[in-house]
MMTF fields as JSON, N, C-alpha, C and O atoms, coordinates in Angstrom:
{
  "mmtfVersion": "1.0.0",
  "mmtfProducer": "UNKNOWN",
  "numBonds": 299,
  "numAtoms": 300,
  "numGroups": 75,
  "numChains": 1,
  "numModels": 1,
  "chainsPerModel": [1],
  "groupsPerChain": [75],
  "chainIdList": ["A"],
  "bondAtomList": [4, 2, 8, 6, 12, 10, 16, 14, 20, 18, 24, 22, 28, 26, 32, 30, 36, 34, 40, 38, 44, 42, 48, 46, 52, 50, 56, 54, 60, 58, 64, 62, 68, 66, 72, 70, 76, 74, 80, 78, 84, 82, 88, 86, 92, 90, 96, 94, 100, 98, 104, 102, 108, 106, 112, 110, 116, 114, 120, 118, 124, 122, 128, 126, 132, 130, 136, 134, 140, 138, 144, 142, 148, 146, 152, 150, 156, 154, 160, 158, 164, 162, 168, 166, 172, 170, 176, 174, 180, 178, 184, 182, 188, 186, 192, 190, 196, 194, 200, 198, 204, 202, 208, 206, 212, 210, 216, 214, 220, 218, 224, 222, 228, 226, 232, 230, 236, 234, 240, 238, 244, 242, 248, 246, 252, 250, 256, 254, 260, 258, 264, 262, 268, 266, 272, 270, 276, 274, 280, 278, 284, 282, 288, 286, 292, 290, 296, 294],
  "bondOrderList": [1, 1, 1, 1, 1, 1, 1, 1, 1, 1, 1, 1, 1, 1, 1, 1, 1, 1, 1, 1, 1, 1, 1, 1, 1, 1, 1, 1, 1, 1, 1, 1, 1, 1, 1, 1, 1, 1, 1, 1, 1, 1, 1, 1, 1, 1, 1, 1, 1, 1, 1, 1, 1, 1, 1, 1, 1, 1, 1, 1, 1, 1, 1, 1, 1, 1, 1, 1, 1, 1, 1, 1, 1, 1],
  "groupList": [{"groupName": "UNK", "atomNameList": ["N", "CA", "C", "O"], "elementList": ["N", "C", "C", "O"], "formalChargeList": [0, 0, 0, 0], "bondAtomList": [1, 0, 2, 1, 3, 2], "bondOrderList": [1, 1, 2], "singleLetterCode": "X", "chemCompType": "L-PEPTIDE LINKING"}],
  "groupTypeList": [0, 0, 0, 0, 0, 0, 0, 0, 0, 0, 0, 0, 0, 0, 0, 0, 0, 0, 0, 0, 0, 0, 0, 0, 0, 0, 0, 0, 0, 0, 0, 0, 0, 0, 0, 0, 0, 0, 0, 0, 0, 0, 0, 0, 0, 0, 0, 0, 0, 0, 0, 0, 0, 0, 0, 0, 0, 0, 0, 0, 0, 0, 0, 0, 0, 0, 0, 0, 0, 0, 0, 0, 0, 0, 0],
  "groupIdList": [1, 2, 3, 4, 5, 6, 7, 8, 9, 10, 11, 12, 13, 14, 15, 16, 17, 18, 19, 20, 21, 22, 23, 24, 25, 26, 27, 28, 29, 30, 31, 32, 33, 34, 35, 36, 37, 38, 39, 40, 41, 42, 43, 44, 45, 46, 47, 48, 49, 50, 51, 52, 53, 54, 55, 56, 57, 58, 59, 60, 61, 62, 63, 64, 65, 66, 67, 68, 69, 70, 71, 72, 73, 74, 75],
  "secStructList": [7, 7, 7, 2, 2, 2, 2, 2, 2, 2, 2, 2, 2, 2, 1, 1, 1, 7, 1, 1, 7, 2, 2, 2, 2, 2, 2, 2, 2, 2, 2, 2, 2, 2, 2, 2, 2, 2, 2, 2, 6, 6, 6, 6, 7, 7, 7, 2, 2, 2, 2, 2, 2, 2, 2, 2, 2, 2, 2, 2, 2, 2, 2, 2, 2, 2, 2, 2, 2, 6, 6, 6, 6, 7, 7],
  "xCoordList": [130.652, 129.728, 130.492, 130.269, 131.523, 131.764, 131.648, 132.377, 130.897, 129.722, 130.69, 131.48, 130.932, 131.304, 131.117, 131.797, 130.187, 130.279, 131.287, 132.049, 131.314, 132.158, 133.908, 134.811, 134.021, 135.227, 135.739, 136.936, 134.548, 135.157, 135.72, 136.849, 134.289, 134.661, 136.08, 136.667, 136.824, 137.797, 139.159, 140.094, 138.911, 139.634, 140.4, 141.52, 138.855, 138.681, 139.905, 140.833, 139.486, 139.8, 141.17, 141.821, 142.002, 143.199, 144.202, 145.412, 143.176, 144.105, 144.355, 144.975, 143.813, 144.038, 145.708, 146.434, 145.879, 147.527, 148.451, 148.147, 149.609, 150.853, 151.288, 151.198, 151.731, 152.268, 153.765, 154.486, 154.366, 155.388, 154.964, 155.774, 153.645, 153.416, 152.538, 151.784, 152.738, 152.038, 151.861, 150.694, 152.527, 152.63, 151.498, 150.576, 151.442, 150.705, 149.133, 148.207, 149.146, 148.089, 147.419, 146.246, 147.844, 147.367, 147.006, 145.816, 147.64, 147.372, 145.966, 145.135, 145.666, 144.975, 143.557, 142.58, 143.697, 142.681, 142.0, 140.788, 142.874, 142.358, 141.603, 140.589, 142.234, 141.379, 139.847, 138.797, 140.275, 139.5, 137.859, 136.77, 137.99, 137.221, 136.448, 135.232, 137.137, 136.947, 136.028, 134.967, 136.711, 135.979, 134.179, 133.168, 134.514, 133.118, 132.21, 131.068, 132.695, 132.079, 131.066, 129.843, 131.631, 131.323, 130.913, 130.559, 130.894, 129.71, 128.526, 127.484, 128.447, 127.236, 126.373, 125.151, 127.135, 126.432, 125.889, 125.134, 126.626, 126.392, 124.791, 124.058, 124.599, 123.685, 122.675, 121.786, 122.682, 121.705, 121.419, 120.317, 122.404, 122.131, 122.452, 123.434, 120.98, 121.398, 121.622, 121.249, 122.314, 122.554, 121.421, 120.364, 121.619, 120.379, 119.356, 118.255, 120.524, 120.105, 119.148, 118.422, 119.706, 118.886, 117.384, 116.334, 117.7, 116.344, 115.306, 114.22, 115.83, 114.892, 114.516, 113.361, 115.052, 114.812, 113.949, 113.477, 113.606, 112.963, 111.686, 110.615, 111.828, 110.609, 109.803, 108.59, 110.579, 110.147, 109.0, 107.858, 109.867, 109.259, 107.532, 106.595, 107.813, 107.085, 105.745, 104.641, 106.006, 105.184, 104.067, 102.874, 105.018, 104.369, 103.51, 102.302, 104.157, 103.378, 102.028, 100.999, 101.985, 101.012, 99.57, 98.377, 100.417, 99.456, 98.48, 97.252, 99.352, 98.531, 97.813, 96.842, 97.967, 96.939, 95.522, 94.444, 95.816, 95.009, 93.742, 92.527, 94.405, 94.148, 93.052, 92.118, 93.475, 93.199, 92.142, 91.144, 92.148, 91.299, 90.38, 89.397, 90.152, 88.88, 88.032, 86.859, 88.677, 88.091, 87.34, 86.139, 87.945, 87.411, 85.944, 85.221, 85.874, 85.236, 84.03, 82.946, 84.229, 83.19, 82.834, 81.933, 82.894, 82.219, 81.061, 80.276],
  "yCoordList": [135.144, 134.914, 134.427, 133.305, 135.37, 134.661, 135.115, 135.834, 134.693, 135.152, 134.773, 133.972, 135.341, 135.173, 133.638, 133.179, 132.855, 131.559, 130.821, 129.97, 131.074, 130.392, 130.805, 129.972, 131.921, 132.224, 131.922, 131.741, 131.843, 130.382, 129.149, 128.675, 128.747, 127.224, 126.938, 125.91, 128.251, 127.969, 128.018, 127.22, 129.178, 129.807, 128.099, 127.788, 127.388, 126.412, 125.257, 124.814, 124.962, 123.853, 124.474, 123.588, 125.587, 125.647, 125.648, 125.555, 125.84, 125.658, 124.178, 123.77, 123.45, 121.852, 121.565, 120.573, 122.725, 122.602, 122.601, 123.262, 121.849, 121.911, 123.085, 123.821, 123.512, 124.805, 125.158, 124.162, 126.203, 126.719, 126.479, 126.304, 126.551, 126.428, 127.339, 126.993, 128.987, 129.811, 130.032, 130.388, 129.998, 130.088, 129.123, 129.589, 128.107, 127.044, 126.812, 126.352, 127.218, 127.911, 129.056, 128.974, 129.586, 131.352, 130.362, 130.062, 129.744, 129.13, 128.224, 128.394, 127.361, 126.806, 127.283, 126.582, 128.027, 128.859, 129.557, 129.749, 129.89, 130.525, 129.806, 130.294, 128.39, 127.994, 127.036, 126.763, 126.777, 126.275, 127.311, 126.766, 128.431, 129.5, 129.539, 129.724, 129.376, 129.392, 127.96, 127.864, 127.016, 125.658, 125.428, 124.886, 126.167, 126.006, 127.114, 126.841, 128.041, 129.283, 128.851, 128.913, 128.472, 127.734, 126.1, 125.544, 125.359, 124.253, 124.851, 124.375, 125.968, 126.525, 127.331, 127.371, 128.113, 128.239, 127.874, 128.453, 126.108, 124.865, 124.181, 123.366, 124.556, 123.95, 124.723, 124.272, 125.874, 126.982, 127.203, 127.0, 127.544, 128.195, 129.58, 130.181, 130.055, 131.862, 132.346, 131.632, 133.732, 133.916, 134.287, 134.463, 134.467, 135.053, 136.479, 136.981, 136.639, 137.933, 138.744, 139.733, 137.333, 137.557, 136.767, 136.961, 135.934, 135.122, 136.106, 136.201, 136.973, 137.851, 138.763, 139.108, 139.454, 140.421, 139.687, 140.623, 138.906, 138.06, 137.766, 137.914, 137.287, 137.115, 138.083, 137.924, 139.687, 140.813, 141.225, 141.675, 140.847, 141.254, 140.244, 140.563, 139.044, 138.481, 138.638, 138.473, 139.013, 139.467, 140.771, 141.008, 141.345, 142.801, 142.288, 142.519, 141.597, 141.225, 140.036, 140.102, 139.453, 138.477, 139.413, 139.133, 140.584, 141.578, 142.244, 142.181, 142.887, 143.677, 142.789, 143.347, 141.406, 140.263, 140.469, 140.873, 140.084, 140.054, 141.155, 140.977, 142.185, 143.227, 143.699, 144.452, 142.92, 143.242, 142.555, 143.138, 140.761, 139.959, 140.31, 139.6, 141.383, 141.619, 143.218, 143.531, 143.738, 144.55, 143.925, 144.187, 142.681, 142.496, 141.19, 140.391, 141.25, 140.234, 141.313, 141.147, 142.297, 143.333, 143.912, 144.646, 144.112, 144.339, 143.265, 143.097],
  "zCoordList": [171.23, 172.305, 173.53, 173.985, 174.153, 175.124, 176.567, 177.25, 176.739, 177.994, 178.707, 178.208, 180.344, 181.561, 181.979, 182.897, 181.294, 182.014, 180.956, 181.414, 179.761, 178.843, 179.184, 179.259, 179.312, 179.951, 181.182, 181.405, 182.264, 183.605, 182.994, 182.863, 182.611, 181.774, 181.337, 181.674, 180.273, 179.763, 181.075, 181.131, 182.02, 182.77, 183.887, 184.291, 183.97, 184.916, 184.483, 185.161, 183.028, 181.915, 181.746, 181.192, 181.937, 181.608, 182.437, 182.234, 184.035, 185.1, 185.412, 186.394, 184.485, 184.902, 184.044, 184.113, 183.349, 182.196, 183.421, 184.414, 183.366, 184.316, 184.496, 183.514, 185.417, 185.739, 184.903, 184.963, 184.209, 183.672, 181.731, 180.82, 181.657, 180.29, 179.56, 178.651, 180.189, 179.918, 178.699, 178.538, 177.574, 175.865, 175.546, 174.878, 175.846, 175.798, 176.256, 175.589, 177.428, 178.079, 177.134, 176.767, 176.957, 176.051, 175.22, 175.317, 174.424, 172.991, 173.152, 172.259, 174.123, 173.962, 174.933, 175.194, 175.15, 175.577, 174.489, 174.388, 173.737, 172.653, 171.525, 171.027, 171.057, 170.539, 171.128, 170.547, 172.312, 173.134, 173.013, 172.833, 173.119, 173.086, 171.694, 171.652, 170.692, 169.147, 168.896, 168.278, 169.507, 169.408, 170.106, 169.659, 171.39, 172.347, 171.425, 171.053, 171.198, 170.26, 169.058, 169.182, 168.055, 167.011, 167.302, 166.263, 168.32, 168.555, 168.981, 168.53, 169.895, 170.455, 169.444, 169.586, 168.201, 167.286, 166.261, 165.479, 166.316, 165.428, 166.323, 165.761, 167.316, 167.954, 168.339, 169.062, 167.944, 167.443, 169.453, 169.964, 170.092, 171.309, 171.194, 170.759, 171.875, 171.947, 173.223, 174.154, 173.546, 175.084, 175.687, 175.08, 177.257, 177.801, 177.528, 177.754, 176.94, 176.405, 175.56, 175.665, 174.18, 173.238, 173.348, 172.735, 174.249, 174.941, 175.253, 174.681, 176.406, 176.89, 175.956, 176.207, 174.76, 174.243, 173.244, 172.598, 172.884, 171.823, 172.429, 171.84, 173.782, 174.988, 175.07, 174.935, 175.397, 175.317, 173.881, 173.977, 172.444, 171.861, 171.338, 170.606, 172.129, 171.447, 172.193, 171.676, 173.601, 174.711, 174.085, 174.275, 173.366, 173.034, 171.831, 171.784, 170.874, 169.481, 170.172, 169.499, 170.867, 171.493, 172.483, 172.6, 173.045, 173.191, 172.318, 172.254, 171.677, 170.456, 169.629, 169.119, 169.262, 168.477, 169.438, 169.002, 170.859, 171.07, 171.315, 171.224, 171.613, 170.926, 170.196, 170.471, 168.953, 167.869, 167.607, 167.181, 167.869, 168.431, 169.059, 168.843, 170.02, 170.782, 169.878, 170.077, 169.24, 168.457, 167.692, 167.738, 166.549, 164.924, 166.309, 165.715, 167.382, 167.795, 168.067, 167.508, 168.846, 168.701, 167.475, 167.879, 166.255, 164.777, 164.897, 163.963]
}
């Protein structure tokens, strides 16, 4: 999950490393990425993405109840 804002974040957080420590840099970027990764899925955050598509579907299933609701109300 590493969305464009998680990859600033890291991009931001690694330019604070001293300059001439590129091995080091790579390295801890990398786990840095692995670490934020796995707390965000320890904390049950989903991306925007799957937000909206879940929104989407629940939009459609909340329709059709009701729906369905105004039929069994006319019997």
């Amino acid at each position: 999950m590493a969305t464009p804002k998680i990859r600033e974040l890291i991009e931001n957080i690694a330019s604070l490393l001293p300059t001439g420590t590129e091995g080091i840099k790579d390295d801890f970027k990398d786990n840095l990425k692995i670490l934020l990764n796995d707390y965000l899925r320890k904390i049950n955050v989903v991306t925007r993405e799957e937000f909206d598509t879940q929104s989407a579907v629940l939009k459609k299933t909340r329709s059709k109840l009701d729906e369905i609701e105004k039929k069994l109300k006319g019997k």
